[in-house]
C-alpha positions in Angstrom: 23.9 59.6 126.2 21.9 62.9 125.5 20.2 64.7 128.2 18.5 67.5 128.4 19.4 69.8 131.8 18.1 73.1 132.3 17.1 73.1 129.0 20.4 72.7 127.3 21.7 69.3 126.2 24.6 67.4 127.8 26.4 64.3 126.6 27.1 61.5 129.0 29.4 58.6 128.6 26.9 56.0 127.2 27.5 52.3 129.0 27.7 50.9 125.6 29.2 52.2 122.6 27.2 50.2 120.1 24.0 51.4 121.3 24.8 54.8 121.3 26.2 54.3 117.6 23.0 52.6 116.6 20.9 55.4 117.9 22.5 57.5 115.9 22.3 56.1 112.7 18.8 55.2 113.6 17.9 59.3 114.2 19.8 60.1 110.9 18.0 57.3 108.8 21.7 55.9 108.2 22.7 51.9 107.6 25.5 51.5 109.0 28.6 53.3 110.9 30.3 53.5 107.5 27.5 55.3 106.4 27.8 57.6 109.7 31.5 58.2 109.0 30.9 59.2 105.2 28.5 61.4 105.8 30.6 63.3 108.4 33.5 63.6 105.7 30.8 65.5 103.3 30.4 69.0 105.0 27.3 69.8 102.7 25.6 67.1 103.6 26.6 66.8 107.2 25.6 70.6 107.7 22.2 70.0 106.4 22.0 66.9 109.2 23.2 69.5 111.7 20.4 71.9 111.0 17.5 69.2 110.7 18.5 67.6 114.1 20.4 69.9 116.4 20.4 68.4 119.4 22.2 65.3 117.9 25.3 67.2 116.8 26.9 67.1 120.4 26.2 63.3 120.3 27.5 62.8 117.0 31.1 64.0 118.0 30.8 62.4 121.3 29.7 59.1 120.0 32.3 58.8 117.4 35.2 59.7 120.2 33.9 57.6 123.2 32.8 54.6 120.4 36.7 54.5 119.5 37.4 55.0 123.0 35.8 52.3 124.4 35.4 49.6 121.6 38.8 49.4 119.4 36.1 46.8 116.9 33.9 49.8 116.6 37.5 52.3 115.8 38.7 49.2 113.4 35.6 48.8 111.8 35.1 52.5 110.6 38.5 53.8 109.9 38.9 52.5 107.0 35.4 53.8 105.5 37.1 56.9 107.1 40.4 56.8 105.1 38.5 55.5 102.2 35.9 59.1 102.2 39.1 61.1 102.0 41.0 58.9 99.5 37.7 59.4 97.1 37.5 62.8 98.0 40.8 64.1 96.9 40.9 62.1 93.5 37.5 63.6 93.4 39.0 67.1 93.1 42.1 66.2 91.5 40.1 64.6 88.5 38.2 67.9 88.6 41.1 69.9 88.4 42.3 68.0 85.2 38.8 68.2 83.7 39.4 72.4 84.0 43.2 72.0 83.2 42.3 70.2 79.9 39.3 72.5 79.3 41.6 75.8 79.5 44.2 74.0 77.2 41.2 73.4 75.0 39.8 76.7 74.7 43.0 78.6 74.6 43.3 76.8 71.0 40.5 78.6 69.9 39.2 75.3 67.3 36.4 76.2 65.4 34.8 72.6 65.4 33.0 72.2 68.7 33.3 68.3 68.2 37.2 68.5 67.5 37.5 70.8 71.0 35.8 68.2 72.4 37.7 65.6 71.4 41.1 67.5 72.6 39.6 68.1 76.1 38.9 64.4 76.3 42.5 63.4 75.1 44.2 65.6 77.4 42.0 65.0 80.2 42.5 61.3 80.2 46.0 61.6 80.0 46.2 64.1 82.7 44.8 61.5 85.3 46.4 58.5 83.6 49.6 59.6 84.4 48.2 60.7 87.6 47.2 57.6 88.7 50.4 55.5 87.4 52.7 58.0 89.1 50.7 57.6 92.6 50.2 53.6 91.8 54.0 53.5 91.3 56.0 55.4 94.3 59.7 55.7 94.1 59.5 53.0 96.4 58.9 50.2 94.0 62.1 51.0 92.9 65.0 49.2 94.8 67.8 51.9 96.0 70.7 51.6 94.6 73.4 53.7 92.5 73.2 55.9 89.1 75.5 53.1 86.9 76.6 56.4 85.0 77.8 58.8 87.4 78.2 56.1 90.7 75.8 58.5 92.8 72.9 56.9 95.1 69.8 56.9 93.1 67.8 59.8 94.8 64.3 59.9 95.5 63.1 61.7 92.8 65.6 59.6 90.5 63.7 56.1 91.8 60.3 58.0 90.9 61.0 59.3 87.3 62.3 55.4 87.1 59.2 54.3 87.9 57.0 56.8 86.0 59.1 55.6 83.3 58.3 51.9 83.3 54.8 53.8 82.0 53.3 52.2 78.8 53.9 53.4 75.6 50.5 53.0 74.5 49.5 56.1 77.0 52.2 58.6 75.3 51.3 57.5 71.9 47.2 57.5 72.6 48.1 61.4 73.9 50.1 62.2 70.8 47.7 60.3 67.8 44.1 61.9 69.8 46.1 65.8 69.8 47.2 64.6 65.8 43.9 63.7 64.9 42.5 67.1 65.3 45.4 69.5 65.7 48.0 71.1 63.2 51.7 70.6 64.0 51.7 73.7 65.7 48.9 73.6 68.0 50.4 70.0 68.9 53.7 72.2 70.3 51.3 74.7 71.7 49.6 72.0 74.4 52.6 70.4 74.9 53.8 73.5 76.0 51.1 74.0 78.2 52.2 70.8 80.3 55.7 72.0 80.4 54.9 75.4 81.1 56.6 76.8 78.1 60.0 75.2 78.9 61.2 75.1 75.3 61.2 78.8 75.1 62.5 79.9 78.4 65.4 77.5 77.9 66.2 78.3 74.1 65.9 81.6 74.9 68.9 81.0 77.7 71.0 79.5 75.5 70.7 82.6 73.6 72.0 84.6 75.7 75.2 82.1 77.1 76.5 81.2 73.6 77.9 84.5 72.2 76.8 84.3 68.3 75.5 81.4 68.6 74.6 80.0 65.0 71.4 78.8 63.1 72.6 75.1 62.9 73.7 75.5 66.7 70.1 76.5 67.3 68.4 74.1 65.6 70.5 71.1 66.8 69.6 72.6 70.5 66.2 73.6 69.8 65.9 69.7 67.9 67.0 68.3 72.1 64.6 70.6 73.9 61.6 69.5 71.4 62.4 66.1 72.6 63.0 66.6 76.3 59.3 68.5 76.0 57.8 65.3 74.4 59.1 63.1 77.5 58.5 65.2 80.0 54.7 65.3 79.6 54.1 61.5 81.1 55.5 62.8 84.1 53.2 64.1 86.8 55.7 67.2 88.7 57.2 70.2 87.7 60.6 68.5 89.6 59.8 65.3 87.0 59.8 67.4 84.4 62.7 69.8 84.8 64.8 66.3 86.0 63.7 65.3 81.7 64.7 68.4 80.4 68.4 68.1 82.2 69.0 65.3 80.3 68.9 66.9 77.0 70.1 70.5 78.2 73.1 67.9 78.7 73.1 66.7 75.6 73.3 70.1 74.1 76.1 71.1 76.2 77.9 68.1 74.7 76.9 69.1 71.5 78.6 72.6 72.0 81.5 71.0 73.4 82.3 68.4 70.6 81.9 71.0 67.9 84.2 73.5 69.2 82.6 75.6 72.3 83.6 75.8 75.8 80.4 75.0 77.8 82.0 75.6 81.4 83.6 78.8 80.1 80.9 80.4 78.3 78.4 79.5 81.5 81.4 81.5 84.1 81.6 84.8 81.5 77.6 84.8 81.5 77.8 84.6 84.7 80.2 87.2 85.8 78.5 89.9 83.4 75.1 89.5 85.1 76.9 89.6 88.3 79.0 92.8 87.0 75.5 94.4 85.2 73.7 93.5 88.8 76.7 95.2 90.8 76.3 98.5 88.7 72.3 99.0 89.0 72.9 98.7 92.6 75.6 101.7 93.0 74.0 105.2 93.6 73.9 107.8 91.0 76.7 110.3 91.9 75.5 113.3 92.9 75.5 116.4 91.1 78.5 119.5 93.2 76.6 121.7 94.6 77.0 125.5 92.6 
């Protein structure tokens, strides 16, 4: 228990857990242990505890310890109102990061209706945690191992979760897609999709660009027509790893698309290569220098 010596406090071994727990909760106007244990997980509020009784923040670590120490019912009955506190508090945050992911997207579109902003922020807010909350519901472990029936390779792990994240309703996608619709031009559609692949289309359009030598409008459009897709798909999936694993599907596709109508994928990908190696190779040699007169 608590003791004051000397006039500091010292904490003793109490004889019984229990009644060292109930004091405690009895001191901090608490019900329960459960109640003890949350209010340990929320620093603000534990911090004010600290300052309006001192001299029981030596006995609340030392209770806790010796309770589980001594009494695995008391250790039983509180870890899970332990691992429960953090559970809440990270989906806490991470629904609080969505809320400012969805209200950046929101702004950035710079609507002139305050109600149809709103409405956007909503849309992509919910969608943000719904796919959240399936991909976390739905590990790559509810998928059976087994092989790709394409290529023979063991499914990996991240080919078991985008699997999974798959199995998603439709209903979510198309909710996402109608709300954005509702309010937003064509354009500004593209513009928050982009914003959950972090302007994939672009970056990847703009690669092909420079691998194809002359590469034609009806080439581009054909490619650009795979990458609008892969950007659609990817955004009911929750990582960037997801997302780029979508968008090598249809950079495939394209590849094929090349290849069918008379290109040379492999080739053209080893002569882009070997210039930027070439170009890299001659920034990196010195500038002669000038004979001395």
């Amino acid at each position: 228990m608590l003791i004051k010596h000397d006039g500091a406090y010292e904490v003793t071994r109490p004889a019984c857990p229990k009644i060292a727990v109930n004091c405690f909760i009895s001191k901090f106007g608490l019900s329960s242990p459960n109640e003890a244990l949350a209010a340990v997980s929320q620093p603000c509020h534990f911090q004010h505890m600290i300052f309006r009784f001192l001299p029981f923040t030596a006995l609340l670590c030392a209770v806790v310890q010796m309770s589980f120490a001594q009494d695995p019912n008391t250790a039983s009955a509180v870890a899970p109102a332990m691992a429960g506190a953090g559970a809440m508090d990270a989906k806490t945050k991470s629904n609080a990061d969505a809320e400012k992911k969805a209200a950046d997207w929101a702004r950035a579109l710079q609507l002139k209706d305050p109600a149809a902003a709103e409405r956007v922020q909503a849309v992509i807010g919910t969608h943000l945690r719904t796919i959240r909350d399936w991909n976390n519901d739905h590990p790559y472990t509810t998928v059976p191992a087994g092989i790709n029936p394409v290529t023979g390779k063991v499914l990996s792990t991240l080919d078991r979760q985008i699997i999974a994240n798959s199995a998603m309703p439709r209903s979510i996608h198309d909710a996402l897609m109608n709300g954005l619709r509702q309010d937003l031009s064509p354009e500004q559609v593209e513009a928050v999709l982009d914003k959950y692949t972090v302007g994939k289309v672009a970056f990847t359009m703009n690669g092909y660009r420079a691998i194809v030598p002359n590469l034609t409008p009806a080439e581009e459009s054909v490619i650009l027509g795979f990458l609008k897709q892969a950007r659609e798909m990817a955004v009911d999936y929750k990582s960037m790893n997801q997302i780029s694993a979508i968008f090598e599907i249809y950079k495939t596709q394209s590849e094929q698309f090349l290849n069918a109508n008379g290109r040379n994928w492999k080739e053209m990908y080893k002569a882009y290569t070997a210039a930027a190696k070439a170009r890299k190779a001659a920034a990196a040699k010195p500038a002669p220098v000038a004979p001395k007169e």
